[in-house]
Every structure is written in structure tokens, then in C-alpha cells.
Residue, then its C-alpha position, 0 to 999 in steps of 0.5 A: x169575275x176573277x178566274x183563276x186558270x192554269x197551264x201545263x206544258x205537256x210537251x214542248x219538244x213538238x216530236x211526232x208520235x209512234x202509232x201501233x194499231x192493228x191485231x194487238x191487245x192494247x194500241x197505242x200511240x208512243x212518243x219515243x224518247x230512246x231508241x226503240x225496236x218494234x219488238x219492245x213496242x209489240x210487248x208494250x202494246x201486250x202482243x199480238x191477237x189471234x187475228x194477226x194475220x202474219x205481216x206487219x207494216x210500217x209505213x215512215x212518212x218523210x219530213x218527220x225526222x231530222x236526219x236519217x241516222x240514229x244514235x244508239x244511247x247505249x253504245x254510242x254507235x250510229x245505226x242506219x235508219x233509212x234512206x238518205x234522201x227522206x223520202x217516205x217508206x213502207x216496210x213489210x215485216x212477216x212475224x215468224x221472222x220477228x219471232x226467229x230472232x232475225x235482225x232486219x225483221x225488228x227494225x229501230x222505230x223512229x217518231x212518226x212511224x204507222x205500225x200496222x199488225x195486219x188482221x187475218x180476212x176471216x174464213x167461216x167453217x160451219x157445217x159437220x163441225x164441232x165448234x162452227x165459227x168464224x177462223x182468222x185465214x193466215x197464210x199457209x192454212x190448208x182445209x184440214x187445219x181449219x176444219x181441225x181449228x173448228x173443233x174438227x169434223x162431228x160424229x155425223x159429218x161425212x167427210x167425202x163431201x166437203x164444199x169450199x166456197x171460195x169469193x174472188x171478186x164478185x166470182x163466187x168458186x165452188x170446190x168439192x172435196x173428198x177427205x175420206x181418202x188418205 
């Protein structure tokens, strides 16, 4: 008869949130209320995964922020934030730049930002290995790095006769290997 109801304001500032999704511990969505660097967001989120592939993306819809600099709380400098004419980016990060300290590998994020942490296309080592399983493939990886990530070869392994099975597209590449030689 008499219901009794009661309203919260949450938030009335109507900003866009920040999602980070991808090969991170927790993802999250932030609503950025200071100036954050993709650095402190990735710590938030408790770091990257071992299926993180080595890139990131961040993709900067247009329309969500008002203006194209940013000031800095702190410092009270204006810093870049992108291009003048607002128009949608997408921004590649690789994280052993992020990792070395480079400036332009952590970027200010802004509100509307998609953070993605790409995941590594896994690569399956079964066979004359220790700990067959499935491998998250990162750039870079050669035959004797998976094998090894696999426990390496078990003692009735022969390592003269490793095949690599390898898809591209609907073609499937046999490969022979002999690694008993060097």
C-alpha cells in the first residue's frame, strides 16, 4: 500500500567508462576520474597472464572526450592525448616496450578507451615430451623454446624426428626436423 523507495545517485557525471579486457588477472572496467597510464591500469587489473601474447591494443572511439588535451593534476602541464580532429584510433603497444620504461609504450588512457591485452594462439607439443600440453605461441618462439617449455624431450624421445604441423588457412604444412644435429 504505502511502498517506501529509495534512490541513489551513483554517478551523475555521465563519463565513459575504461574497459581492460584480455590476458589479464582480473578485467575490469574504470571509470577515470585523474590522469591514468595504461601501466597503473595493468597493475590494477593484477598484471598480465602467461597467455598474453605481447601486443596491446587500445582502441579510442571518437566523440567520447571533450577535448583532445589533457591536463595533468599533478603538474598542471597540458599533455597531448591525440589527434585534433577526434576522430577514432587504434593504438598497437608491444609490452616489452611498456616493460623497458619507453615513454610512448604507456600512453595517458582517457574515459571510453578498449584496453585489449591480446592472448597468444596457443601451439600443442605432444609426443617425446616431458609435460605435453598446450603452449600460449608469442612472437619470437622457436621449436627448441616450445619443446624445452614442455618439460623438454623424455628419455625415449628421438630427437632426429620432430614433425611441426603447421595450419594456415584451410592448408595444413608438414615439416620434418632433425634436432640431433648442433
Amino acid at each position: 500500500r504505502e511502498p517506501k523507495v529509495i534512490v541513489r545517485l551513483i554517478d551523475r557525471s555521465n563519463r565513459a567508462v575504461v574497459t581492460l579486457d584480455g590476458a589479464v588477472r582480473s578485467p575490469q572496467r574504470f571509470q577515470l576520474r585523474r590522469v591514468a597510464h595504461l601501466r597503473e591500469l595493468l597493475v590494477l587489473s593484477g598484471g598480465l597472464t602467461d597467455e598474453a601474447s605481447g601486443d596491446i591494443q587500445i582502441f579510442r572511439p571518437k566523440t567520447l572526450n571533450c577535448s583532445a588535451r589533457v591536463q595533468r593534476a599533478s603538474a598542471g602541464a597540458e599533455i597531448d592525448a591525440g589527434p585534433k580532429s577526434n576522430e577514432s584510433q587504434l593504438i598497437n603497444i608491444t609490452i616489452p616496450d611498456l616493460l623497458q620504461g619507453i615513454e610512448a609504450a604507456d600512453p595517458i588512457i582517457q574515459s571510453g578507451d578498449l584496453v585489449t591485452v591480446l592472448r597468444a594462439v596457443p601451439i600443442y607439443v605432444i609426443g617425446g615430451v616431458n609435460n605435453p600440453r598446450p603452449i600460449s605461441a608469442r612472437s619470437n618462439m622457436t621449436l627448441t623454446k616450445a619443446i624445452a617449455s614442455a618439460g623438454g624431450f623424455s628419455k625415449d624421445a628421438d630427437p632426429s624426428q620432430v614433425t611441426v604441423f603447421r595450419h594456415s588457412g584451410s592448408e595444413t604444412n608438414v615439416i620434418e626436423v632433425d634436432l640431433s644435429k648442433g
